[in-house]
BALOBA-1460 file (C-alpha; in Angstrom, 3 decimals):
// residues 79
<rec num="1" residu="x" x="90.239" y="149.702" z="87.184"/>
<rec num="2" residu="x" x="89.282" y="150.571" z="83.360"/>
<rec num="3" residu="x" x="85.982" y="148.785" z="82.456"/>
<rec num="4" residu="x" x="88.072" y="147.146" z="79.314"/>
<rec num="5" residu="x" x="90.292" y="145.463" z="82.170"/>
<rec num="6" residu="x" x="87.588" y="144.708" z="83.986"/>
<rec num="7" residu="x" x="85.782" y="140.812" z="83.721"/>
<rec num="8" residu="x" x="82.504" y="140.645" z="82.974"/>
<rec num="9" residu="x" x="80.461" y="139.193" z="86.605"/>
<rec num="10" residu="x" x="78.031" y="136.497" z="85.877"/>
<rec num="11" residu="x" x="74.215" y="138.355" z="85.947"/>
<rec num="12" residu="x" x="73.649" y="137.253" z="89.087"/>
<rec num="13" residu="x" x="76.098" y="138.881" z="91.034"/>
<rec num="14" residu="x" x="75.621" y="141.859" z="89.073"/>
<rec num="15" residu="x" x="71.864" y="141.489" z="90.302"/>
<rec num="16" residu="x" x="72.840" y="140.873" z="93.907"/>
<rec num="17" residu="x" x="75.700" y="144.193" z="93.606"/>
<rec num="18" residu="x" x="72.931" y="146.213" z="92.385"/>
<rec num="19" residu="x" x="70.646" y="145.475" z="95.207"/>
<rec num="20" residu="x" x="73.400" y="146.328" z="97.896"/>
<rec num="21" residu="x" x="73.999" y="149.456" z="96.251"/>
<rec num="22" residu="x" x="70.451" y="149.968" z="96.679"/>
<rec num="23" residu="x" x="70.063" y="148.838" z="100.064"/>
<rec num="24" residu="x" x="73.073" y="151.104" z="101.088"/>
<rec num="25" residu="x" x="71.897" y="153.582" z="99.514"/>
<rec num="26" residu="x" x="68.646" y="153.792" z="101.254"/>
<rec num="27" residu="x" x="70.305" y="153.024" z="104.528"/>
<rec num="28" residu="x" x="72.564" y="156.256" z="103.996"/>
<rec num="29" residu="x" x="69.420" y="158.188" z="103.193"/>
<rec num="30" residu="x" x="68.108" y="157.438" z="106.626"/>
<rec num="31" residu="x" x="71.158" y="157.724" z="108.485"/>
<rec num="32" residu="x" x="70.933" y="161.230" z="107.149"/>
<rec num="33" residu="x" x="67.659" y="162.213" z="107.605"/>
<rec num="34" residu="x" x="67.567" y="161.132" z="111.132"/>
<rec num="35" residu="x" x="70.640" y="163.140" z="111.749"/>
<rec num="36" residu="x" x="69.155" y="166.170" z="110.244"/>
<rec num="37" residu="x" x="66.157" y="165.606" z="112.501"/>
<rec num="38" residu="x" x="67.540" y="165.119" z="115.331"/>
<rec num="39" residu="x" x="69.991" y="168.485" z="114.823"/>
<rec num="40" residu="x" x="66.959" y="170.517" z="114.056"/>
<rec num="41" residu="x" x="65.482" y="168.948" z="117.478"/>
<rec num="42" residu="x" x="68.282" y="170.079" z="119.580"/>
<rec num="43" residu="x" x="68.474" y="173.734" z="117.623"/>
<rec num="44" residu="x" x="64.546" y="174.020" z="118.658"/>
<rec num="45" residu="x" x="65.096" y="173.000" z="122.103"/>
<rec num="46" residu="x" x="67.868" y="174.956" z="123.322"/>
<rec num="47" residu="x" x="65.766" y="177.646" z="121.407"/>
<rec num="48" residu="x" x="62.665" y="177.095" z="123.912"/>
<rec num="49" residu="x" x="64.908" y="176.695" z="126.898"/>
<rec num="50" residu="x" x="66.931" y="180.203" z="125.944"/>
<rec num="51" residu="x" x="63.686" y="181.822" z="125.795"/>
<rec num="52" residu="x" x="62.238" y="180.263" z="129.135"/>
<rec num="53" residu="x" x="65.692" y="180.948" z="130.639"/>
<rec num="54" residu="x" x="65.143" y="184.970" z="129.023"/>
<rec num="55" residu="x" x="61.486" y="185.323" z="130.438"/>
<rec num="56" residu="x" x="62.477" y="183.666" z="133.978"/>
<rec num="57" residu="x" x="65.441" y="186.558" z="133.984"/>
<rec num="58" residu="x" x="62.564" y="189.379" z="132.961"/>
<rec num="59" residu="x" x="60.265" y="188.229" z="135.593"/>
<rec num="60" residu="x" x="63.290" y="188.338" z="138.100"/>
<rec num="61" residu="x" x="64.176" y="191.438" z="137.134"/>
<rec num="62" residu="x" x="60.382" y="193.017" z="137.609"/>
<rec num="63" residu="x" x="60.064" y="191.317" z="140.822"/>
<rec num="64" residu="x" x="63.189" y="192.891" z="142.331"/>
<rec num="65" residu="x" x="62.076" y="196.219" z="140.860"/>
<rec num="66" residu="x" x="58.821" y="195.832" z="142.945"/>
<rec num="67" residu="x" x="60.565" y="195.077" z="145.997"/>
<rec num="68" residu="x" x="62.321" y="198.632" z="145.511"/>
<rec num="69" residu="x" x="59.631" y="200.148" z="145.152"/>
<rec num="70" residu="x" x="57.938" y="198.708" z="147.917"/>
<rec num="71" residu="x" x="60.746" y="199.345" z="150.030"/>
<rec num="72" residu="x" x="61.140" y="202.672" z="149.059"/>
<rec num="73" residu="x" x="57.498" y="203.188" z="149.735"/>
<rec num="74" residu="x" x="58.316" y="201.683" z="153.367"/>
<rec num="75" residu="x" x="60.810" y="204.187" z="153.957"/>
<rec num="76" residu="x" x="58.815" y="207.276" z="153.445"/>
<rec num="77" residu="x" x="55.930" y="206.162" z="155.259"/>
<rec num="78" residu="x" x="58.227" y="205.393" z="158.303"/>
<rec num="79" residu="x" x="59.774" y="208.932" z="158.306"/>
């Protein structure tokens, strides 16, 4: 609507508009943050657990290497 069509609202309801525009306003403001907190919550924890899962996959991997060598140690000894 064009504001000259437009009637003119008693200056309470304009009052009462203006404070649900504020309210709503604030209440979007939240809804975002907490959705850009929790995001950044999930990034950093599938972060840690990639890196626990990467370490736990290292250490594997040395262990096994050790049981080679051990095994291979084994072996000659026997012969």
């Amino acid at each position: 609507m064009n504001k000259k069509n437009q009637k003119k609202k008693p200056k309470e309801e304009q009052e009462e508009e203006e404070q649900q525009k504020k309210k709503n306003k604030k209440k979007r403001r939240r809804q975002r943050r907490k959705r850009k907190r929790r995001r950044t919550r999930t990034r950093r924890r599938k972060k840690k657990k990639k890196g626990k899962k990467e370490e736990e996959e290292e250490e594997e991997q040395e262990q096994e290497e050790e049981r080679r060598r051990r095994k291979k140690i084994t072996r000659r000894t026997r012969t």
